[in-house]
N, C-alpha and C positions, 0 to 999 in steps of 0.2 A: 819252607819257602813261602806257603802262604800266608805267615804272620808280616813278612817280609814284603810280598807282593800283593796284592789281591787281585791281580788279575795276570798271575801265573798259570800258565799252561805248557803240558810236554805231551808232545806227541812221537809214537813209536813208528820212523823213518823203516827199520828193515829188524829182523830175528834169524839168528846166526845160531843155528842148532850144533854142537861139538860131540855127540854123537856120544856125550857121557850125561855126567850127572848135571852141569852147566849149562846155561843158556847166554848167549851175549844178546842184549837188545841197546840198538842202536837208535838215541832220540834227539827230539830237535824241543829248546824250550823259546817262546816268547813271553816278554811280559814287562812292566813299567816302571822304569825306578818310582821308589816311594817320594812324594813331595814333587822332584821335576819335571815328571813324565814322561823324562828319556826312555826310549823303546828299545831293550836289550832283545836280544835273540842272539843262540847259539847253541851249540851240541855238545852232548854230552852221553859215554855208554858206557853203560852197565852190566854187569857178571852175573848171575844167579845162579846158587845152586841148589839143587832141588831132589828133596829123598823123601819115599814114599809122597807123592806129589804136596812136600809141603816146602817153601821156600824156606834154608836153614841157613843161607848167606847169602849176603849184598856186598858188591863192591863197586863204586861209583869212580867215575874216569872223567878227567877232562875234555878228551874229545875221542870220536870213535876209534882212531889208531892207538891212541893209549889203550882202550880196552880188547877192541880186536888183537893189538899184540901181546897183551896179557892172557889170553886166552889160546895164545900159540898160532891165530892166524896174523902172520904179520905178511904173508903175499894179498892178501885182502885191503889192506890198511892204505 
């Protein structure tokens, strides 16, 4: 994203602990189309899973419901 943007930025909205080996973290990115300057912002969340505290997969989601219900919270969503 930042070859793409240079002034990409994601900030982490809220962390959804599943009480396993996953984490969902739900985020919000702003940042500038290249060339026109149009100002995107939007959300987007992510899955982690984590053994022996090392991150051993990523899975990226268009917006927090897709990931919250991927993750089996979909009364959350």
């Amino acid at each position: 994203m930042r070859d793409t943007y240079a002034d990409f930025t994601l900030r982490v909205e809220r962390f959804v602990d599943t009480s396993g080996d996953e984490v969902v973290a739900l985020t919000r990115y702003t940042a500038s189309g290249p060339g026109s300057g149009v100002q995107l912002e939007g959300e987007h969340g992510h899955i982690w899973t984590v053994r022996d505290d090392k991150a051993v997969r990523f899975r990226c989601f268009h917006s927090h419901r897709e990931a919250l219900e991927a993750a089996g919270f979909s009364e959350l969503a």
